[in-house]
C-alpha positions as CSV (number, residue, x, y, z in Angstrom):
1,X,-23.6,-6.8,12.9
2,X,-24.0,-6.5,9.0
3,X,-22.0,-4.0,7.2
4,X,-23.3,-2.1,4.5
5,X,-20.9,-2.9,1.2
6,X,-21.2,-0.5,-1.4
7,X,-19.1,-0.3,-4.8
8,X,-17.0,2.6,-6.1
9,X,-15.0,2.8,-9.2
10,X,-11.4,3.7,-8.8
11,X,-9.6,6.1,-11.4
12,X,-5.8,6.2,-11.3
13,X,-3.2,7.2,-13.6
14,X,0.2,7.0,-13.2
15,X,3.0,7.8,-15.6
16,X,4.2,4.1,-15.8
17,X,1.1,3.0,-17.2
18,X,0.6,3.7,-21.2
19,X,-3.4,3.7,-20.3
20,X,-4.7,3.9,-17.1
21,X,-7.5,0.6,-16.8
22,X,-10.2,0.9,-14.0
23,X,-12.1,-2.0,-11.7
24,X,-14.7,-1.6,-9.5
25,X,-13.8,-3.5,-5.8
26,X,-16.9,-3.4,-3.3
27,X,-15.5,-2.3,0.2
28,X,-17.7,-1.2,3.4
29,X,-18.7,2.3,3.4
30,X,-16.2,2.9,6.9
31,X,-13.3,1.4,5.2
32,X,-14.0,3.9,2.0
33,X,-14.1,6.6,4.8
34,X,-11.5,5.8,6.4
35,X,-9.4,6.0,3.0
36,X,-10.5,9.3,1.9
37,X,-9.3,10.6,5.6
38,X,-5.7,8.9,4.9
39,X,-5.6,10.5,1.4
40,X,-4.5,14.3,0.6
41,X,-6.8,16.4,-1.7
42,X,-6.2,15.9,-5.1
43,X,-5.4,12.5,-4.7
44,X,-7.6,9.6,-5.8
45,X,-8.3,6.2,-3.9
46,X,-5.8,4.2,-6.4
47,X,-3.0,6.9,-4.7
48,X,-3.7,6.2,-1.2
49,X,-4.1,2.5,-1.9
50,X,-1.3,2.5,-4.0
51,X,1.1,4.8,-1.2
52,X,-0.4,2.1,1.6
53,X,1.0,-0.9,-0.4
54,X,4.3,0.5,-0.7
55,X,4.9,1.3,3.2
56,X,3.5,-2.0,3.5
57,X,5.8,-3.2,1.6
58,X,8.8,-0.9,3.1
59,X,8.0,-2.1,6.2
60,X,7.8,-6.1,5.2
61,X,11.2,-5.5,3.6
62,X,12.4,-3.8,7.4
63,X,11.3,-6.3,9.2
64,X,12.7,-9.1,7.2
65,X,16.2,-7.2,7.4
66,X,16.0,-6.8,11.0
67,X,15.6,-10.2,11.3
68,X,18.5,-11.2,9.7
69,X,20.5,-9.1,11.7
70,X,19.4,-10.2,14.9
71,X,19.7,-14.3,13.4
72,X,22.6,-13.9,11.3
73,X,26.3,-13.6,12.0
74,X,28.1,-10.9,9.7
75,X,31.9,-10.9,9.1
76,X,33.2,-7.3,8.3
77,X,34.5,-7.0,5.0
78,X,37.7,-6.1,6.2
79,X,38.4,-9.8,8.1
80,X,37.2,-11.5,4.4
């Protein structure tokens, strides 16, 4: 099947940024949908992208920890 790719320019502004910069990424027009249904109104695509990251991210950063749990042997600070 061929998927339609269309571009969109992505505004975002966030107060950590002296000057907010835009790029234009091309995505498939379902994945743009599917994006606008994750956001909240009043948000842009840069937010939703940008709040996806970070549970990404969180949840990279989880996993990793629970690994070390489950691998690692921990002596309680008060046996030290």
């Amino acid at each position: 099947m061929i998927h339609s790719i269309a571009k969109y320019k992505y505004h975002g502004f966030h107060s950590f940024h002296a000057m907010a910069s835009t790029t234009t990424i091309s995505l498939q027009r379902e994945t743009k949908e599917k994006l606008r249904k994750l956001g909240s109104k009043g948000q842009t695509y840069d937010d939703v992208i940008r709040d996806l990251l970070e549970r990404a991210s969180i949840r990279e950063l989880d996993d990793r920890w629970n690994r070390i749990l489950a691998d690692e042997e921990f002596i309680p600070l008060e046996k030290v």
